[in-house]
N, C-alpha and C positions, 0 to 999 in steps of 0.2 A: 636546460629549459626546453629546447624540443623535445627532448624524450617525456618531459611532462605535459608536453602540451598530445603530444601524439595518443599518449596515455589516456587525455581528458576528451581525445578524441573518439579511440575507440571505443569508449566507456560509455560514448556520448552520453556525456555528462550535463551537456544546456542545448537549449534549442534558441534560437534567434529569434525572437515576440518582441513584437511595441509593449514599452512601457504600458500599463494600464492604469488611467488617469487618476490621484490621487494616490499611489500608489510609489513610495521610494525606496530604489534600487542599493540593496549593499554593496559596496565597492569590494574590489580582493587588490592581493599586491603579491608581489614576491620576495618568498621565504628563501634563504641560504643557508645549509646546513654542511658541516664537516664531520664522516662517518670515520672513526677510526677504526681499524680493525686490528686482527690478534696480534700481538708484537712477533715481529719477525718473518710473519705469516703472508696476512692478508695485506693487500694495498688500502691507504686511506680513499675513500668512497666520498664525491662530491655530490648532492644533491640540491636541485631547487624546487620549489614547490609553491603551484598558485594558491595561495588563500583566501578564503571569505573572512573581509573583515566585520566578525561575530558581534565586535563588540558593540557595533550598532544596532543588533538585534534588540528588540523589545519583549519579554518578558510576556505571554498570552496574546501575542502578535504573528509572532514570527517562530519561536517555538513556545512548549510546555514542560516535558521532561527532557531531564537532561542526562540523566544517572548512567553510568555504565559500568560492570566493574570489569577488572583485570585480577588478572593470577596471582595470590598472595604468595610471598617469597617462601615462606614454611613449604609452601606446594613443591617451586622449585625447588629445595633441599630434600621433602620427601622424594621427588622424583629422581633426584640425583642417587640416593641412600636405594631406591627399588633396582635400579640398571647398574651399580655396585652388587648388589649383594645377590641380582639372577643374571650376570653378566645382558646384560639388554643394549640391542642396538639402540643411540639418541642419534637423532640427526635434529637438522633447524630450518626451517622454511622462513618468508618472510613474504609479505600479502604486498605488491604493486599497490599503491593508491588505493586503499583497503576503504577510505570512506566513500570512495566513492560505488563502491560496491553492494546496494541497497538502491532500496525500490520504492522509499516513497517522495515524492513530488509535492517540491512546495514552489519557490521563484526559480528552483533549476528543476532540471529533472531527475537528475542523481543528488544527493548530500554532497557537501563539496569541504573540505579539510578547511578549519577556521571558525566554522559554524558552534551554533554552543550543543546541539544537537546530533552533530554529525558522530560523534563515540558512541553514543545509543541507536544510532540507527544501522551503524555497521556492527554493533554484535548482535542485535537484533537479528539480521539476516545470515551471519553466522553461527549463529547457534539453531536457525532454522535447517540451515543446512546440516548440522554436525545430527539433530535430532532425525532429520531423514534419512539419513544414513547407519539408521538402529544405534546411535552410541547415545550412553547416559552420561546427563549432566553430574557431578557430584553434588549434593546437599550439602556440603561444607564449601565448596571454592565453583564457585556459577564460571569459572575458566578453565575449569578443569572437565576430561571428557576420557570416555574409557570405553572399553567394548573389551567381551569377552567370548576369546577365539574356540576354534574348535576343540583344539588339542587341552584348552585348559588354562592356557595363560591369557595375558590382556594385553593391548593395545591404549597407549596414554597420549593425550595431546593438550597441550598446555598454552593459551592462548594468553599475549600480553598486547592488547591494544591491533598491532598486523604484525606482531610477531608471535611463534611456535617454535615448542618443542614435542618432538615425537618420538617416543621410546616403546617398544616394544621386542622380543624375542625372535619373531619374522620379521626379518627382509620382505619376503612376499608381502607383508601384510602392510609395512610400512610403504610398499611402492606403489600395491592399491589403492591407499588412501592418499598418497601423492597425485595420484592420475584424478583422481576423483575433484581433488582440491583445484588441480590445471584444468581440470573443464570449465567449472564451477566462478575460478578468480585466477586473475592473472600474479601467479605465483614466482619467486624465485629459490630455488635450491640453494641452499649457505652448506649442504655437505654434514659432518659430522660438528656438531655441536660445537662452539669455542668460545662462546661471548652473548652473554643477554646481561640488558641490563645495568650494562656497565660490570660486570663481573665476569672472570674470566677461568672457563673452563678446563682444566685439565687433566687426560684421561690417561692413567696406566695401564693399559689392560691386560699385560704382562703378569702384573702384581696386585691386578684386582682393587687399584686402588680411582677415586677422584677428587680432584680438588676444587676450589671455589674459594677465588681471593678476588681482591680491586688494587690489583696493585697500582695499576695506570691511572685510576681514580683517585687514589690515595697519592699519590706524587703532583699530581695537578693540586689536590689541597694543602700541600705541604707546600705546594710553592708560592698559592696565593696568601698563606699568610706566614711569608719570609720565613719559612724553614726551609735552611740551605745546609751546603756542605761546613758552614763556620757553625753553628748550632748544636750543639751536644745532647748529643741522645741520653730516653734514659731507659729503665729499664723496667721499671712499675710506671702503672698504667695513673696511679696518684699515691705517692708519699702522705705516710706518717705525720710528716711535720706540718700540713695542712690542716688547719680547723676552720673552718668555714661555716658561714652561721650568716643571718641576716645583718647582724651589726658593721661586717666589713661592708654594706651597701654605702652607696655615696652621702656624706652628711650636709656638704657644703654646693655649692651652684659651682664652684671651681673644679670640685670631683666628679659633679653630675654634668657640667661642658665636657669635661676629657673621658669621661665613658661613652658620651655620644657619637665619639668617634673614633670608639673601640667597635668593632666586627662580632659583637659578643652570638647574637642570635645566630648571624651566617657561621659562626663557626660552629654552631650545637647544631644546626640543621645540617651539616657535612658530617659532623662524629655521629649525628644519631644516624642517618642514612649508611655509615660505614655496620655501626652497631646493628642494626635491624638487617644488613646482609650477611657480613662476610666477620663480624668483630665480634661476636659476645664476649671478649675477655676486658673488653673497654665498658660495658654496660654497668658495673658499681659507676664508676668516675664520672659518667656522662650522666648517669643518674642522681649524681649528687651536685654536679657544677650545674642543669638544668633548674635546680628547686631557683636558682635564683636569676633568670632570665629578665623577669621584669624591672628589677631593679640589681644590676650586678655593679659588683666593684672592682679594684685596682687586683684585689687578693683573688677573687673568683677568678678573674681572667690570669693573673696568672698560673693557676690552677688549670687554667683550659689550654693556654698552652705548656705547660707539662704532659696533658694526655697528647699533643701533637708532638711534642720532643720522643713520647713511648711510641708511637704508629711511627716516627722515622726511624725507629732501631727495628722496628718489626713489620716494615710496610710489606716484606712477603709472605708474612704471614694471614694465613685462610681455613678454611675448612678443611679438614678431610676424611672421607667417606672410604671405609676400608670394608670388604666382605665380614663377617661377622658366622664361623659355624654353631653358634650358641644361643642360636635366635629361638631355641624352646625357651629362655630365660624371659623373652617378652619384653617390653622397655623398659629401659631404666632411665630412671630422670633422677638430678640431685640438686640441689636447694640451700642457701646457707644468709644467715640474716643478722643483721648488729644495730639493731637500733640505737644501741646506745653512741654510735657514735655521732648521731644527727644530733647539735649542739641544740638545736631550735627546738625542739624538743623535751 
């Protein structure tokens, strides 16, 4: 709590003003956060942190736009796949108090974390800066940011909310746009890459290879819904013997009481978030137990958890990014469809 306050200090982030008459003050409180870090590695990281509470804000009162985006995950895997295949330094920075880092002035005088505004106003001021600094934005990912070096190669920085990743071929070039960042914002250095995200990085560089799994992620949802060591794994992601269709939806107020407190939604929002990072081998299953979210049944949920019983036989299982010398072939993508197996249909 002191180091956030000292933070909110030097940033000065509010000035001391009488209320002005008619006029009511958002309150903040404090936030408590547990950072894990890499298994085995880093020590777990306590943080607290003041916030504005937002949700008193008014809508054309107190802000307007709120939009901000962040770094799509395909970016992070392309970037993973670029420092694989031209062996490229990544290292990870991580922005101090990152909202409060912008310039514009409403009841404080910095944006303050809480606010509905406060993510748009700090990339706002970070992409001002990133543009001053001669690098371009990409036209496909507004988090993505690149500059092209003397020698020929590029320089990448990948922005998720106040965290980075920075890959590039120079050392040199990676250290100057460190120094630039520490003038700029009060930065901390995390070293060579190891965890965004909730996904965890790991680098061969020996053998030219990198990986991208959640395994630590994937074990926290295996435990919240009672997958343990009694629980039998399996080995497909969904069995044959499953037909799923609308008809297994609840018929009676006795099936539709005991699915309302089945976990059906939170458990598709955990398998698609594994699926959309580190899983595509789960993406049929999770695609077919989702069709029926609004109304699921006894047969769908157990359907859902069978794809949890397959992520416990493969929870370390992840990506990996191997050099490739056959890169005149150009991408390859592959494709494969059965509609006939969608009953509803």
């Amino acid at each position: 709590m002191n180091e956030e306050m000292q933070s909110l200090h030097k940033n000065r982030t509010w000035e001391l003003v009488t209320l002005a008459k008619g006029k009511k003050a958002i309150g903040c409180k404090w936030v408590y956060a547990k950072k894990e870090g890499f298994p085995g590695k880093n020590e777990i990281r306590y943080k607290a942190r003041l916030v504005a509470k937002g949700y008193a804000q008014k809508e054309g009162i107190d802000y307007n736009e709120v939009f901000s985006p962040v770094v799509k995950h395909s970016s992070i895997r392309i970037l993973l796949a670029l420092v694989v295949q031209y062996d490229l330094e990544l290292v990870q920075l991580d922005v101090k108090t990152a909202f409060l880092h912008e310039n514009w002035v409403c009841k404080l005088t910095k944006s303050l974390y809480g606010l509905k505004q406060s993510l748009r106003q700090w990339y706002k001021r970070f992409d001002q800066f990133m543009k001053g600094q001669r690098y371009t934005r990409s036209k496909f990912d507004h988090c993505v940011y690149f500059q092209k070096l003397q020698e020929g190669t590029f320089i990448y920085l990948l922005l998720y909310v106040d965290d980075m990743l920075i890959a590039s071929k120079s050392k040199v070039e990676i250290e100057r746009l460190k120094t630039k960042l520490n003038l700029e914002f009060e930065m901390k250095d995390l070293g060579k890459a190891k965890k965004i995200l909730g996904m965890e990085i790991w680098r061969d560089r020996a053998h030219d290879r990198v990986s991208l799994s959640q395994k630590q992620y994937l074990k926290k949802v295996l435990q919240q819904f009672g997958m343990n060591e009694h629980t039998k794994p399996v080995s497909t992601s969904l069995a044959s013997h499953f037909k799923l269709s609308a008809q297994l939806s609840p018929l009676t107020n006795t099936e539709q009481e005991y699915m309302l407190q089945v976990p059906y939604s939170n458990a598709m929002g955990n398998l698609m978030y594994a699926m959309v990072c580190t899983r595509p081998d789960i993406s049929q299953a999770v695609s077919i137990v989702s069709r029926y979210m609004h109304n699921p049944g006894k047969g769908h949920w157990q359907a859902v958890k069978w794809i949890l019983r397959y992520i416990q036989k493969t929870v370390d299982v992840g990506l990996l990014f191997k050099q490739d010398n056959t890169l005149g072939k150009g991408v390859i993508g592959y494709v494969d469809s059965n509609y006939a197996s969608d009953l509803d249909k």
